[in-house]
N, C-alpha and C positions, 0 to 999 in steps of 0.2 A: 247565799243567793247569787246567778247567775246574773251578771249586767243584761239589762233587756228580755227579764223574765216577764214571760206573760203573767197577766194576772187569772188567777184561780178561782176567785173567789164570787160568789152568786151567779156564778153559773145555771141558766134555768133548762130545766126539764123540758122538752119540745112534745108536744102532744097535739095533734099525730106525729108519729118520725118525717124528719122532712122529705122529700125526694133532692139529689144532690148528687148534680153531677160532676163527676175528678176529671180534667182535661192536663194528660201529662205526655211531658215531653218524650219520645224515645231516643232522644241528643242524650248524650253522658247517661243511659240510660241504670249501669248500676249506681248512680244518686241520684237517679228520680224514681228507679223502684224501691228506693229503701225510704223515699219521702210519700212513694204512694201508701208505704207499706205503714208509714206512720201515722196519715192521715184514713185509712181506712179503720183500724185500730181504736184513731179517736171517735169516728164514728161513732163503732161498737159500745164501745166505752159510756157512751152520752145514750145514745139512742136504741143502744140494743140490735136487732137485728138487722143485717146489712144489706137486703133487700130492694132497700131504697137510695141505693149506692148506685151509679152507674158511674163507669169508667171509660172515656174516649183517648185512645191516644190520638198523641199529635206529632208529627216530623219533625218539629223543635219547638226552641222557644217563642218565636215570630207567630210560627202558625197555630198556637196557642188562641191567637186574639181571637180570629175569625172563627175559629171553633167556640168557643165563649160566647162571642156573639150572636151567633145563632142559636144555640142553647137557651142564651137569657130571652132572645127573642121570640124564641117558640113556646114558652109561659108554661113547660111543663115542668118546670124543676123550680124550685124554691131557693135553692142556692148553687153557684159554683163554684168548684174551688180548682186552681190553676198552680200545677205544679212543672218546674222546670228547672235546670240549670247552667248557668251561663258563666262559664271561665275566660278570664283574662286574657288576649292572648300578645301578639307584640304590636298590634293598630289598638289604634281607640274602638274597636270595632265592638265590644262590649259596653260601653258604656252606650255609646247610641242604641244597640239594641237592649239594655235593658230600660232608659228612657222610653222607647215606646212601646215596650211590652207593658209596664207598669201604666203608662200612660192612656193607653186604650184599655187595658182590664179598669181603671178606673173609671173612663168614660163609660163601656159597661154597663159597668154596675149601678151606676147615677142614672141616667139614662132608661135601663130600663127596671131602676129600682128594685134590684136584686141582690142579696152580697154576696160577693165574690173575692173569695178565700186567697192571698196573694201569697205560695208557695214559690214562689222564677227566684233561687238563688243566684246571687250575684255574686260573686267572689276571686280571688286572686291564683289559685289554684287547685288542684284535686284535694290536698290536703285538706285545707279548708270547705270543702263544699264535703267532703266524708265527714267534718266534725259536724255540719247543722243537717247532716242525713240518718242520725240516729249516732252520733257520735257525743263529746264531750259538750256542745251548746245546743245539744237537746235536739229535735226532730220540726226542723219547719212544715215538713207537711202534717203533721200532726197540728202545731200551730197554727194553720192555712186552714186548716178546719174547724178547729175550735173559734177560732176568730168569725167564719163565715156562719156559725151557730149561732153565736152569742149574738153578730148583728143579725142573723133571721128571728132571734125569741125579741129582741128587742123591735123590730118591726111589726111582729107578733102583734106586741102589746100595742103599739101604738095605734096601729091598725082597726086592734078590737077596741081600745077606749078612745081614739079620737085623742088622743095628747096628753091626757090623763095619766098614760104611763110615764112619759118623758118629766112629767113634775115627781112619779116617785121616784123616777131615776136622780133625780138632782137632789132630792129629799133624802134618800136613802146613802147619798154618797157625803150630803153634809152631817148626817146623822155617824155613819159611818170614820167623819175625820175626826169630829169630835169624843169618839169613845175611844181615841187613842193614847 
């Protein structure tokens, strides 16, 4: 098992397929098509036919946010997911921009209660940002969207039962520690 493997498991079936918009950088753009490339894939994979994919690019990782938030705030998509990447370089000039990348895709997504799929690698060199772009630590845009799934079926449910989901979610997770 890879340190920081997502988890797999109860994963739910989404019915209807959601609509889901991919907001990706064309900065370092061969590892952000090879993370678009892994997040459309998971789509596929979940939901079948990809239709209900749209894909915006963005000039980079900053202008990510405002693209986002007009997406989440025009209420036609159920999820978004934000793919990017952002290399180290000799100022702290990365860490500050990926604090606010992350920082407003969170606002976001709370805000207008939507999830939002957090693909903006952050990393120290090309090297590594090729290993989490379908490389040896697996594919974060792939990730980026299966995470923005897993929170829209779970809002899903809550949604439709009124909170009723959220006790078998805790129900099914203590059931689950104990059959180990």
């Amino acid at each position: 098992m890879r340190r920081n493997e997502p988890p797999t498991r109860g994963r739910a079936a989404l019915n209807p397929p959601p609509r889901v918009a991919v907001v990706v950088s064309r900065y370092n753009e061969s590892v952000t098509d090879a993370l678009l490339e892994g997040a459309a894939e998971a789509y596929a994979d979940r939901c079948g036919d990809g239709s209900s994919v749209f894909f915006v690019p963005a000039p980079g990782a900053f202008e990510i946010t405002v693209i986002a938030a007009e997406l989440a705030a025009c209420g036609r998509y159920d999820a978004i997911v934000a793919l990017g990447c952002i290399i180290k370089g000799e100022t702290t000039h990365d860490q500050h921009l990926a604090a606010a990348v992350t920082h407003a895709l969170t606002t976001i997504s709370a805000v207008n209660r939507t999830p939002v799929g957090l693909g903006v690698l952050t990393v120290n060199n090309a090297k590594q940002a090729r290993e989490r772009a379908g490389g040896k630590f697996g594919n974060k845009g792939s990730e980026a969207m299966h995470a923005a799934l897993d929170t829209l079926a779970v809002l899903r449910a809550i949604r439709k039962g009124a909170g009723a989901a959220a006790n078998r979610v805790g129900t099914t997770r203590r059931a689950a520690k104990g059959a180990r």
